[in-house]
C-alpha positions as CSV (number, residue, x, y, z in Angstrom):
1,X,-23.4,13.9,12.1
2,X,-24.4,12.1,8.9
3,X,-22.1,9.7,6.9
4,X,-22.2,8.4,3.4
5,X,-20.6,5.0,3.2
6,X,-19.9,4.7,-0.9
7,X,-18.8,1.5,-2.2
8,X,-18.8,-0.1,-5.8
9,X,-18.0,-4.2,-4.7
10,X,-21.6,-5.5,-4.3
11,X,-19.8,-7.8,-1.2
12,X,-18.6,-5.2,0.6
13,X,-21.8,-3.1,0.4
14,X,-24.0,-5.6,1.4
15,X,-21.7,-6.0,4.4
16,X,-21.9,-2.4,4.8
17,X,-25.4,-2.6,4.3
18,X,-25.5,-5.2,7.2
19,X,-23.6,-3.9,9.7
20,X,-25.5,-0.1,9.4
21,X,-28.5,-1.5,9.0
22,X,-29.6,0.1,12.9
23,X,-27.9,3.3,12.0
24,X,-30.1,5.7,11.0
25,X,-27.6,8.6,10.7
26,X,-25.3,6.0,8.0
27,X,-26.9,6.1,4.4
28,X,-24.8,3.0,2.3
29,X,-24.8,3.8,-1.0
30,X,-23.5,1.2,-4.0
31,X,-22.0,3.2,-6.7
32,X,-18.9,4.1,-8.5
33,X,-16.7,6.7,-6.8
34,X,-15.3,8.0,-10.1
35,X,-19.0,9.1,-11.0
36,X,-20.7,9.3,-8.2
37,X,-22.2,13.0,-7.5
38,X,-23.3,13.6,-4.3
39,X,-27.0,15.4,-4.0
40,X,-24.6,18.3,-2.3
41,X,-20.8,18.5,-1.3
42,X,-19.3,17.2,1.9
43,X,-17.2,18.7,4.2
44,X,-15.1,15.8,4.9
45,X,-14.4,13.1,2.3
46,X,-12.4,10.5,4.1
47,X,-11.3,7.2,2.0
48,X,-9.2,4.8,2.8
49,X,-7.0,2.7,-0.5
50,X,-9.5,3.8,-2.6
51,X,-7.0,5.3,-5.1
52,X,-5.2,1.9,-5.2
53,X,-8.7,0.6,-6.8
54,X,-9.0,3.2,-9.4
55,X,-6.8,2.5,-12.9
56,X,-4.2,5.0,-14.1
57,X,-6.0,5.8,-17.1
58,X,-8.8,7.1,-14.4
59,X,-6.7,8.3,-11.7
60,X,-7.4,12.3,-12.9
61,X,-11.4,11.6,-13.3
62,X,-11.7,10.1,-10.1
63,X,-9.7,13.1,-8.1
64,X,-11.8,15.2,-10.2
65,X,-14.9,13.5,-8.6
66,X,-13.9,13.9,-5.2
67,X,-12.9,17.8,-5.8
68,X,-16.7,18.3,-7.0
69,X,-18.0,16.5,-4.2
70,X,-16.0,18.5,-1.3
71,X,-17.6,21.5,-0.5
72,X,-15.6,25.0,-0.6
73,X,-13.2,25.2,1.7
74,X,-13.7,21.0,2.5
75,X,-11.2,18.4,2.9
76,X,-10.1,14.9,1.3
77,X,-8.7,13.0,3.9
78,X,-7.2,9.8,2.4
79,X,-5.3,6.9,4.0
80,X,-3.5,4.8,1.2
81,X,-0.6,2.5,0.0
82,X,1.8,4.1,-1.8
83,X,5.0,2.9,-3.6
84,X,8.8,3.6,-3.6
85,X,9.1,6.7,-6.6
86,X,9.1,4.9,-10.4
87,X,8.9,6.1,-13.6
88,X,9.1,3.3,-16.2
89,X,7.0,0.2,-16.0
90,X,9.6,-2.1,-15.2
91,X,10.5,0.5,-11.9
92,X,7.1,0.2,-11.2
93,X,7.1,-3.6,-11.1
94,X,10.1,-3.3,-9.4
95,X,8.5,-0.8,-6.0
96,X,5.5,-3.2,-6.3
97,X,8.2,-5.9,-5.4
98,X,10.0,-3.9,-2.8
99,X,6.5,-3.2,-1.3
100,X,5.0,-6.4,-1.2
101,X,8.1,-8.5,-0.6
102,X,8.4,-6.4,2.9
103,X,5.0,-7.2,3.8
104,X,5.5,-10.4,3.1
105,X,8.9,-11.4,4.0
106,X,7.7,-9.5,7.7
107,X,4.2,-11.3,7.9
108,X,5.9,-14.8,7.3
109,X,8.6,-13.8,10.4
110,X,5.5,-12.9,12.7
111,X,3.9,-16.3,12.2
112,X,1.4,-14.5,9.9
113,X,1.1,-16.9,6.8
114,X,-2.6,-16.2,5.5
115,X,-1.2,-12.6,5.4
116,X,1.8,-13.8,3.1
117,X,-0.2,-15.5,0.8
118,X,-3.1,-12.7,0.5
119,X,-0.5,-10.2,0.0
120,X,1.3,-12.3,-2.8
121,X,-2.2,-12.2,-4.4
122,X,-1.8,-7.9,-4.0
123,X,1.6,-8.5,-5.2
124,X,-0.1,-10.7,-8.5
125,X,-2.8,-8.2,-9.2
126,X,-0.8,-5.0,-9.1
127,X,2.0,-7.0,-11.4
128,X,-0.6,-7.6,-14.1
129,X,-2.7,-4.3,-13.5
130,X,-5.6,-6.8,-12.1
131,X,-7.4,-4.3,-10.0
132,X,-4.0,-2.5,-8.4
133,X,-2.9,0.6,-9.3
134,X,-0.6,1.3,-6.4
135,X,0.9,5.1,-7.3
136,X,3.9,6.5,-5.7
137,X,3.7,9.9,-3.2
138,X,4.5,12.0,-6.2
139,X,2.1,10.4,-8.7
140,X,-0.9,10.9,-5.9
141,X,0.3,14.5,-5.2
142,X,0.5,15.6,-8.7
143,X,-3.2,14.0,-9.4
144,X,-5.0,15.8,-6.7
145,X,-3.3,19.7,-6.6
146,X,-3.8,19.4,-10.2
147,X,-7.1,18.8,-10.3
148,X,-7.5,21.9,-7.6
149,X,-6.8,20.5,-3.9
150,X,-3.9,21.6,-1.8
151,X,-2.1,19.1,0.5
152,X,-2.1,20.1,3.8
153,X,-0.7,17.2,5.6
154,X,1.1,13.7,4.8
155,X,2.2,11.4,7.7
156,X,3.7,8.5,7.2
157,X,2.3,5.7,9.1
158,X,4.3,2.7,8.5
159,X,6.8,1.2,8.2
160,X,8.7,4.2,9.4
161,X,12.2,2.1,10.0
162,X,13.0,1.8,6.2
163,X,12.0,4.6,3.2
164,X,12.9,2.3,0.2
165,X,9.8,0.0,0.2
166,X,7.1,2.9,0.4
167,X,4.4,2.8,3.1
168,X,1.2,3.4,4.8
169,X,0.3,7.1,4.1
170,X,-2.6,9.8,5.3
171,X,-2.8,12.8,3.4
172,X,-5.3,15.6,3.8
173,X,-6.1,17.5,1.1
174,X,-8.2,21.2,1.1
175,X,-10.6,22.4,-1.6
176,X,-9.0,25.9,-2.6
């Protein structure tokens, strides 16, 4: 088994590059994941809030990218954040709120501060478009069957006592 570890943050692939460094069977690579064209297509993609990275006005080139990266018959599995439903911007402030403000209001209960104040930051940055482009589970559905994958499974991971504050999702989508 042979893995492809693609990231663009120089950071986080040196620390990739680091902590693989042994592994001869983990190739890091430090490129863009909207452009990036694999030498031939995987089976498996798997990513994990990737899309949450990647602006709106690139959401459709990116899923695009992974689709010619996936091999015939390959899958796209993809763990992400994703937002009560919006439409308008000021909705889409408003799930951003109900998402963070539950992560933040429960972190602060737990006696988990540093996690209240990183994920106000989150809260900042997908406010003022600063690197967050949380999407909602229609938005990411719509981006990747249109661009040719199916959805063949969506599982809900957390928090699964509430529905109005979005969640933790895995998806896994199949090349037609």
């Amino acid at each position: 088994l042979a893995i492809d570890a693609l990231d663009i943050d120089t950071n986080c692939y040196a620390f990739l590059q680091a902590k693989f460094a042994n592994e001869p069977r983990v190739k890091v690579i430090n490129k863009d994941a909207v452009t990036y064209l694999s030498e031939k297509p995987y089976d498996v993609i798997v990513s994990s809030f990737a899309h949450d990275h990647i602006s709106y006005e690139r959401r459709f080139d990116f899923a695009r990218n992974i689709l010619r990266n996936t091999s015939s018959g390959g899958v796209y599995i993809m763990g992400n954040e994703l937002l009560p439903s919006f439409e308008t911007e000021e909705e889409r402030k408003e799930a951003l709120r109900q998402y963070h403000g539950f992560i933040i209001w429960k972190a602060v209960l737990d006696g988990h501060e540093e996690l209240a104040s990183l994920e106000l930051e989150a809260l900042n940055s997908g406010l003022h478009k600063i690197g967050d482009f949380k999407r909602h589970t229609s938005m990411l559905e719509d981006e990747m069957e249109r661009v040719g994958f199916i959805t063949t499974t969506k599982n809900k991971i957390g928090p699964l006592d509430r529905d109005n504050v979005g969640g933790v999702y895995v998806y896994t989508f199949k090349k037609n």
